[in-house]
N, C-alpha and C positions, 0 to 999 in steps of 0.2 A: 565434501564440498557439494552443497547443491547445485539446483540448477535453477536460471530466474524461472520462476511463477511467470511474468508477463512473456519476454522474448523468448525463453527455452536456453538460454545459451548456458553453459557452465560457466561458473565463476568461483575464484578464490575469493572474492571478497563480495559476500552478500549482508541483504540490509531484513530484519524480520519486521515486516509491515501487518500492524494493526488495527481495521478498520471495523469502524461501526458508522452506517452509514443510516439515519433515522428521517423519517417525513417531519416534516413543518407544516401540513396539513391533514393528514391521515393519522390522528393519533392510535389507533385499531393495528394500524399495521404493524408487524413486528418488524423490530431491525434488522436488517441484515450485516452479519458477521463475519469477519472472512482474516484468518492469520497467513501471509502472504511471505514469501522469499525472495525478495530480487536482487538486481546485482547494480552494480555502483551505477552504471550509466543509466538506467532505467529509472532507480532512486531521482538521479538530479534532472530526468524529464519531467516526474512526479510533481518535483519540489519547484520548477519552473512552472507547470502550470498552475501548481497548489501550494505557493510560497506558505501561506501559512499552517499547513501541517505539518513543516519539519520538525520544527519542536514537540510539536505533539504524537505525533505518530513513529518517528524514528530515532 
């Protein structure tokens, strides 16, 4: 069982978070990448602030 990526806590029940996060004005820049672990409560702050990644990201 890991531990979240964001808060540190352990958790039995985590979520693998895939992001790629790209400019909309810097075409040059590369993306940045990042394969994340968090745990349920942090997932549904995520998805409160970014309702429309859940589908896509978890």
């Amino acid at each position: 069982m890991p531990d979240c990526e964001v808060c540190g806590t352990f958790t039995s029940k985590s979520y693998n978070v895939d992001l790629i996060i790209t400019s909309n004005f810097d075409r040059e820049e590369k993306p940045f990448e990042r394969d994340s672990v968090v745990c349920s409560d942090c997932r549904n702050k995520i998805v409160n602030v970014f309702p429309k990644v859940e589908d896509e990201f978890f």
